[in-house]
N, CA, C and O atoms as a GROMACS GRO file, in nm:
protein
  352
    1UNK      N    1  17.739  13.946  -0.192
    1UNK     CA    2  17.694  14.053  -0.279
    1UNK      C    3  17.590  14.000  -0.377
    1UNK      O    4  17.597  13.896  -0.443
    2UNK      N    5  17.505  14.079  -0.375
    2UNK     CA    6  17.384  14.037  -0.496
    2UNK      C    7  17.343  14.082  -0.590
    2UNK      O    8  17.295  14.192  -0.564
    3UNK      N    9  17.330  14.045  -0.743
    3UNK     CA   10  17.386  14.152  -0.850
    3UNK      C   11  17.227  14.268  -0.824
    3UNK      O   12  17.153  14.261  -0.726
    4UNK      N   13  17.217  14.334  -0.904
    4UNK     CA   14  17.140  14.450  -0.912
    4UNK      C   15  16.998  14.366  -0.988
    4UNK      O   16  17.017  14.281  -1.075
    5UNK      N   17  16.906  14.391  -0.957
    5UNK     CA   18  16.759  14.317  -1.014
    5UNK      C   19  16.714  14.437  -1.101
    5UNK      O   20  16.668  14.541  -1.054
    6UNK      N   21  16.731  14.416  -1.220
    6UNK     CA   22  16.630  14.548  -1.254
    6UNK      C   23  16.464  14.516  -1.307
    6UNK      O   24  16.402  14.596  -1.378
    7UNK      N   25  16.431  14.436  -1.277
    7UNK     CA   26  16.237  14.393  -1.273
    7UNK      C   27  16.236  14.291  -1.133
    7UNK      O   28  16.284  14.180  -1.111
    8UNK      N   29  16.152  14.395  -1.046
    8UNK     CA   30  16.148  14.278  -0.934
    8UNK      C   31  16.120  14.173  -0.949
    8UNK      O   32  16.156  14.085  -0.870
    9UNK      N   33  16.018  14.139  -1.101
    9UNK     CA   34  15.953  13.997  -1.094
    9UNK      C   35  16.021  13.918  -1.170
    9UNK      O   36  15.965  13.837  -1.244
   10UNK      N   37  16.156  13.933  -1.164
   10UNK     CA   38  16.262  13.831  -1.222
   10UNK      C   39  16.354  13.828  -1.099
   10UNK      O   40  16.395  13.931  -1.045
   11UNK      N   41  16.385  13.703  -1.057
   11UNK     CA   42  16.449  13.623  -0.956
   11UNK      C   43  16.609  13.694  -0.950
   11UNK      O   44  16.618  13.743  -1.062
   12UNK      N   45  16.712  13.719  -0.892
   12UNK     CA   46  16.808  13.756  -0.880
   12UNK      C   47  16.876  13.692  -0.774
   12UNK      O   48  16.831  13.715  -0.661
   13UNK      N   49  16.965  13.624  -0.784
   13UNK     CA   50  17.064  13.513  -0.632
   13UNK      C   51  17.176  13.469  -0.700
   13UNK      O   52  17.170  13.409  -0.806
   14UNK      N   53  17.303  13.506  -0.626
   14UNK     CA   54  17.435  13.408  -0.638
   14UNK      C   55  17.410  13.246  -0.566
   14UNK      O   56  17.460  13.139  -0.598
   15UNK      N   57  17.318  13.277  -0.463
   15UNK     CA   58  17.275  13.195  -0.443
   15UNK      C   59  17.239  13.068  -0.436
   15UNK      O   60  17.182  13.054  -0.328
   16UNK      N   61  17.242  12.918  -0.523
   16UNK     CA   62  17.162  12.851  -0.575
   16UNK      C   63  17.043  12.782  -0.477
   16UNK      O   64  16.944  12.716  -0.512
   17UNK      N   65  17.078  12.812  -0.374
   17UNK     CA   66  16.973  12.719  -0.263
   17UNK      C   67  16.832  12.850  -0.236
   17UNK      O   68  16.733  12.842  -0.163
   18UNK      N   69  16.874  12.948  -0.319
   18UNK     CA   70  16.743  13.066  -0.296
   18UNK      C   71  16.635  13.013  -0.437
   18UNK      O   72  16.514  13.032  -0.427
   19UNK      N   73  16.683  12.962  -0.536
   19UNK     CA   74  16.640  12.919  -0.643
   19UNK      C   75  16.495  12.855  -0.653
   19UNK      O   76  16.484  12.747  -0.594
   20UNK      N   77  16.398  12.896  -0.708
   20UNK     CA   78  16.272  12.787  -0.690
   20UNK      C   79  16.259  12.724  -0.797
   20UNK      O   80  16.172  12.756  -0.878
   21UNK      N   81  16.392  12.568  -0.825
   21UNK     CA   82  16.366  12.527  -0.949
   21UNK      C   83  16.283  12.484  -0.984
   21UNK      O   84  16.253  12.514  -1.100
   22UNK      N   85  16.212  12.410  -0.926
   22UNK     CA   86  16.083  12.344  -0.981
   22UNK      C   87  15.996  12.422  -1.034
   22UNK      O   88  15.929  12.388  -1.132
   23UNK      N   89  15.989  12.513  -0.987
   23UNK     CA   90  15.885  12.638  -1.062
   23UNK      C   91  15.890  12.754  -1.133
   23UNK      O   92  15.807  12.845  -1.126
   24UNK      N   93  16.015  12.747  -1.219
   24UNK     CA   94  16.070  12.868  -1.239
   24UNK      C   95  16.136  12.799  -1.386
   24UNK      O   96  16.156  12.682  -1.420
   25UNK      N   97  16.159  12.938  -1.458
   25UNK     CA   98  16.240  12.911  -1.529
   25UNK      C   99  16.384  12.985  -1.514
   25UNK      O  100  16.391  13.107  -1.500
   26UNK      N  101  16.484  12.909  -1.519
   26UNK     CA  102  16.630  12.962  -1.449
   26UNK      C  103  16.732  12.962  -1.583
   26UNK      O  104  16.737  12.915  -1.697
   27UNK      N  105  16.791  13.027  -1.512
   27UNK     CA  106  16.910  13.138  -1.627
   27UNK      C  107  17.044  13.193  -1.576
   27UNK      O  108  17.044  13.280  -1.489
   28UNK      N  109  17.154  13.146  -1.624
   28UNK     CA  110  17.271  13.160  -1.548
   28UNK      C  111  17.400  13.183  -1.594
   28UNK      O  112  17.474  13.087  -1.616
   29UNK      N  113  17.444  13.318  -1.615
   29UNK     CA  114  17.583  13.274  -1.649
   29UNK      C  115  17.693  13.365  -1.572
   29UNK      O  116  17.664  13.464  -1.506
   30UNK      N  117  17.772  13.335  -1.583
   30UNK     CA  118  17.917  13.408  -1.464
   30UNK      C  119  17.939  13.539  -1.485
   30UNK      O  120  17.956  13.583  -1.599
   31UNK      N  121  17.942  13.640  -1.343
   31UNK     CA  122  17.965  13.737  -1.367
   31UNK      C  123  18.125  13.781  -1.387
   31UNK      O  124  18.209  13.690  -1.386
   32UNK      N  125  18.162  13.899  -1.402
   32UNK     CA  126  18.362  13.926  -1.402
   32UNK      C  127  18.380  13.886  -1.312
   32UNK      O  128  18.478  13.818  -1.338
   33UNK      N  129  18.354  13.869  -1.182
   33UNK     CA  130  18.442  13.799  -1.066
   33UNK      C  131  18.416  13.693  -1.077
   33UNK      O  132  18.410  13.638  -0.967
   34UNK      N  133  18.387  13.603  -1.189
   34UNK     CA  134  18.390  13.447  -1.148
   34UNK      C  135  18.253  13.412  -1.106
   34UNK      O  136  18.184  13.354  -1.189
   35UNK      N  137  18.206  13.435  -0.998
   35UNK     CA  138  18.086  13.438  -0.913
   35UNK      C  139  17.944  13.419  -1.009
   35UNK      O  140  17.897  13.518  -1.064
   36UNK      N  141  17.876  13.276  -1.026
   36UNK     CA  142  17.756  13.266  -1.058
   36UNK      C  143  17.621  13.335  -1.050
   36UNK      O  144  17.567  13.341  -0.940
   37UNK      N  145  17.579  13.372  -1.123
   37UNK     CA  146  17.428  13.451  -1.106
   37UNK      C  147  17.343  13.394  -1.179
   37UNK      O  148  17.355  13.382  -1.301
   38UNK      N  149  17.225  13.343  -1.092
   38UNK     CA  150  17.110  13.278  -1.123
   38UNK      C  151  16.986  13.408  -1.114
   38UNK      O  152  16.949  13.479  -1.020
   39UNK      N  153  16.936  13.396  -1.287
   39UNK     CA  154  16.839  13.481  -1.235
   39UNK      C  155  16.681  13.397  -1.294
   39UNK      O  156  16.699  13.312  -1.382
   40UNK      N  157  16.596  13.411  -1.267
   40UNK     CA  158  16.439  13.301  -1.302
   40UNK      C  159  16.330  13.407  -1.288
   40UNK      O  160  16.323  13.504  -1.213
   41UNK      N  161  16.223  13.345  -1.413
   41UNK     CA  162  16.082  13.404  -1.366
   41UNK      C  163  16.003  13.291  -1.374
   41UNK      O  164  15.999  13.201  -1.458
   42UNK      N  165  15.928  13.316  -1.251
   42UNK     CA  166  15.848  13.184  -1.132
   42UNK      C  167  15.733  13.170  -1.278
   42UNK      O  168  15.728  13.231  -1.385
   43UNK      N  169  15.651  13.061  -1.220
   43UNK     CA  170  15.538  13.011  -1.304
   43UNK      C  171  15.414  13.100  -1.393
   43UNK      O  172  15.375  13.108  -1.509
   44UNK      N  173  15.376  13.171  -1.231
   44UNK     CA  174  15.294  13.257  -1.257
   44UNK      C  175  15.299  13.390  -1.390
   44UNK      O  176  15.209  13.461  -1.434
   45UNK      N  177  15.439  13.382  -1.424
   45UNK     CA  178  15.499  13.483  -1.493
   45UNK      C  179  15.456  13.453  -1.664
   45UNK      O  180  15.406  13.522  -1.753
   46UNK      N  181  15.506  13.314  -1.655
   46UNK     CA  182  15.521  13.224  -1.804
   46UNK      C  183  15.398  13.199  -1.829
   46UNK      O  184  15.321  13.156  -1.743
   47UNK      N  185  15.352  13.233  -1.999
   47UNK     CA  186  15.243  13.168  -2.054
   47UNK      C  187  15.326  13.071  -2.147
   47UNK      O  188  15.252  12.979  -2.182
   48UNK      N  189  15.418  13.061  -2.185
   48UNK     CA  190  15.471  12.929  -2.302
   48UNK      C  191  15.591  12.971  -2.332
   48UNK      O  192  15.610  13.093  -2.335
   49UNK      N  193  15.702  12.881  -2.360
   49UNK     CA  194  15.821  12.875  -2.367
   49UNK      C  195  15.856  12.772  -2.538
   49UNK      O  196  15.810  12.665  -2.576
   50UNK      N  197  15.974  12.887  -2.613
   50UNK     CA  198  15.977  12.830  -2.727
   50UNK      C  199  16.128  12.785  -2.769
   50UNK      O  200  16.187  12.893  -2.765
   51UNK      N  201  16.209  12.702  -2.802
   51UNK     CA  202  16.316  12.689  -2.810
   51UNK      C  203  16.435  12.676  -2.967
   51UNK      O  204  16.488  12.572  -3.007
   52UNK      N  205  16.445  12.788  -3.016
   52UNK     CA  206  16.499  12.761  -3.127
   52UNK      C  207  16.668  12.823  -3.171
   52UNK      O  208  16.690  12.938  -3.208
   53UNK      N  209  16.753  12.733  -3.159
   53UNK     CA  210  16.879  12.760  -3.206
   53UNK      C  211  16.922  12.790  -3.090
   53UNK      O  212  16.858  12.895  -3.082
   54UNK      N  213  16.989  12.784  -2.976
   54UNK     CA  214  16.974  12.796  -2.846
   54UNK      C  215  16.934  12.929  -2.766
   54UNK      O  216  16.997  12.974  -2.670
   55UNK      N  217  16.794  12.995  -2.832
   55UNK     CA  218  16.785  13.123  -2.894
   55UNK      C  219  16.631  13.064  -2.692
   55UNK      O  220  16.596  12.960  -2.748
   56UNK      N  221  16.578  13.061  -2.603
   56UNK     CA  222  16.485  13.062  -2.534
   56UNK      C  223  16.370  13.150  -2.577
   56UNK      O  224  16.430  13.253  -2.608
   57UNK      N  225  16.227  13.176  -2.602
   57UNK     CA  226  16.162  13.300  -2.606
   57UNK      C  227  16.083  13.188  -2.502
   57UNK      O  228  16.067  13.066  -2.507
   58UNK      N  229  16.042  13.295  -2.406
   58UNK     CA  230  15.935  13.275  -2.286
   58UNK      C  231  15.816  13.389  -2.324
   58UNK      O  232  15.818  13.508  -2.290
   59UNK      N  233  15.715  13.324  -2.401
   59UNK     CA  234  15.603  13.435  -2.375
   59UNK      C  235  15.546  13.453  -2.261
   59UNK      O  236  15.510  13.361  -2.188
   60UNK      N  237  15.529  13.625  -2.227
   60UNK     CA  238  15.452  13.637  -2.087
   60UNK      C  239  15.284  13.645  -2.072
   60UNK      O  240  15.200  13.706  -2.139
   61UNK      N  241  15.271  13.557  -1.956
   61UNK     CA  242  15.146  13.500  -1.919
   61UNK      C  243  15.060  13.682  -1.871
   61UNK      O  244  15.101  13.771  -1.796
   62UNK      N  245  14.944  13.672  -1.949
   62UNK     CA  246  14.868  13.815  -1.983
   62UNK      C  247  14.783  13.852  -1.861
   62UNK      O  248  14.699  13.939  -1.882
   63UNK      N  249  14.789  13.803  -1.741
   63UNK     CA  250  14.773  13.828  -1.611
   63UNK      C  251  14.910  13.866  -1.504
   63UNK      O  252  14.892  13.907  -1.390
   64UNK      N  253  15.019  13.848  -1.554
   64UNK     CA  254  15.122  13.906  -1.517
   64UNK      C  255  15.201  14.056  -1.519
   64UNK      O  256  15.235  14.105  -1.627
   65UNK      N  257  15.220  14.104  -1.431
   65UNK     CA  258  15.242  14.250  -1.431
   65UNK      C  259  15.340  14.302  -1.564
   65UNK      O  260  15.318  14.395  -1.641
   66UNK      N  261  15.471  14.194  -1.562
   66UNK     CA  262  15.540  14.219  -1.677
   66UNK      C  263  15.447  14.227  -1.848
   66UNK      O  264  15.494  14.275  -1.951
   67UNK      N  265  15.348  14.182  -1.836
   67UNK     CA  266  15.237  14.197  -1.984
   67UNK      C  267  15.178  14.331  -1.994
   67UNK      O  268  15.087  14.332  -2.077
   68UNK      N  269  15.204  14.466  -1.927
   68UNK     CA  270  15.146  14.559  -1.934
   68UNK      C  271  15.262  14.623  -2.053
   68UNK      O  272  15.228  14.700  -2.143
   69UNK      N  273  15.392  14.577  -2.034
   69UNK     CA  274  15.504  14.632  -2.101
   69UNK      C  275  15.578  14.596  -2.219
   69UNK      O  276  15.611  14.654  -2.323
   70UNK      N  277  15.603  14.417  -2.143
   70UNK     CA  278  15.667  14.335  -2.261
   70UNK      C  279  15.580  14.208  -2.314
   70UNK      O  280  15.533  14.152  -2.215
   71UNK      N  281  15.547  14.154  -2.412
   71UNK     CA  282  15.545  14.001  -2.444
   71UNK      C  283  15.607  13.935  -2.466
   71UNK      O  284  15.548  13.835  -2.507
   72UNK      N  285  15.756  13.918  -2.464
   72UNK     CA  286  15.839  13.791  -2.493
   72UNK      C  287  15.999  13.852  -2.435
   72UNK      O  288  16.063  13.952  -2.470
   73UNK      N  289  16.024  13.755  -2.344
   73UNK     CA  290  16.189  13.768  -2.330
   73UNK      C  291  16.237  13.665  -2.363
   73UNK      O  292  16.210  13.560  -2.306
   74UNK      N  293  16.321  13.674  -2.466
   74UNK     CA  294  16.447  13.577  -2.512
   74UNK      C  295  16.571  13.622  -2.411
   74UNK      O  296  16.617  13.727  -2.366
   75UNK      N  297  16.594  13.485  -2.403
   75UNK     CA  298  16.713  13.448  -2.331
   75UNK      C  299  16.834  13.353  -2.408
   75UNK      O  300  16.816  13.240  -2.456
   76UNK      N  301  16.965  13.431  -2.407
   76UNK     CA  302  17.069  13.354  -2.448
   76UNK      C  303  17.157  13.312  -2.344
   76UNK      O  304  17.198  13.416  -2.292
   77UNK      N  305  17.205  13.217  -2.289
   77UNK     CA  306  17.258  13.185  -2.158
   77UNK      C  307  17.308  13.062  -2.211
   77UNK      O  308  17.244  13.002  -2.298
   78UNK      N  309  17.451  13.007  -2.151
   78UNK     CA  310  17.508  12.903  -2.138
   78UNK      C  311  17.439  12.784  -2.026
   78UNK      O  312  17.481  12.669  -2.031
   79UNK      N  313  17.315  12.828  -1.911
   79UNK     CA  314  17.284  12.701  -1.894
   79UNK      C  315  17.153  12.784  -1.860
   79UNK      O  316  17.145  12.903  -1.828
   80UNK      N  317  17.053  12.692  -1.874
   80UNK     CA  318  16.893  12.667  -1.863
   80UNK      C  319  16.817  12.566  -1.855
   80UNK      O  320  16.821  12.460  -1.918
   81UNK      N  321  16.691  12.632  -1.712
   81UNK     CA  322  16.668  12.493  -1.635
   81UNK      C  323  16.533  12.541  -1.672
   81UNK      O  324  16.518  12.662  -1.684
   82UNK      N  325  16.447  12.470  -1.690
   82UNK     CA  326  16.272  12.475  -1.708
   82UNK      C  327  16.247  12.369  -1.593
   82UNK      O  328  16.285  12.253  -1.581
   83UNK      N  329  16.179  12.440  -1.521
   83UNK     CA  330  16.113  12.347  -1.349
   83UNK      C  331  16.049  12.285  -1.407
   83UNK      O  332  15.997  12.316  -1.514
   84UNK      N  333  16.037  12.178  -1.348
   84UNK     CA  334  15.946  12.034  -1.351
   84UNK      C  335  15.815  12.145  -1.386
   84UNK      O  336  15.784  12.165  -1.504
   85UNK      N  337  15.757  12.202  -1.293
   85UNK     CA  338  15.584  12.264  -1.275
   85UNK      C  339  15.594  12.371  -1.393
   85UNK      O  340  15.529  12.474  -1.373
   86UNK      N  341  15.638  12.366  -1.467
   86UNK     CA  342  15.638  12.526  -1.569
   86UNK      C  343  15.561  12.408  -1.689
   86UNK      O  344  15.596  12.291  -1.707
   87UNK      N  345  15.453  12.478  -1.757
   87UNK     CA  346  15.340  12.439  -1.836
   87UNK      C  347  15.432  12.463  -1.983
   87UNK      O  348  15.460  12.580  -2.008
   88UNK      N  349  15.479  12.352  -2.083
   88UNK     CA  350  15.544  12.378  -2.189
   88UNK      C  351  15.485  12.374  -2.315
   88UNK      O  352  15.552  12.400  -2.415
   0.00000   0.00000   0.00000
């Protein structure tokens, strides 16, 4: 089962081998059944990533579809991976 995506251009997988860590920034925490959910937005997405109080803000890169709507998703999550290739 795969949770519900609500922005296609954010990653959605119980998955972890669907994951593109190296290029992504990843985000994860357990759903009620126990069951892990990894969700990421790939490179192309991210213009800069800021880290304060374990508080994530990812500003979005202004050639990305998500910039017509939002500029910044903060993320609070118990674990977070920044890919090797993501520009910090």
């Amino acid at each position: 089962m795969q949770p519900e995506k609500p922005f296609p251009e954010i990653g959605c997988s119980t998955d972890p081998k669907q994951v593109p860590w190296a290029n992504a920034v990843v985000w994860s925490e357990r759903m009620e059944t126990g069951q892990r959910v990894y969700e990421w937005l790939t490179k192309e997405h991210v213009r800069g990533l800021s880290w304060t109080t374990g508080l994530l803000s990812i500003s979005i890169n202004h050639e990305s579809y998500l910039d017509k709507d939002i500029m910044y998703i903060l993320i609070q999550a118990p674990f977070i991976a920044i890919g090797k290739d993501i520009s910090v």
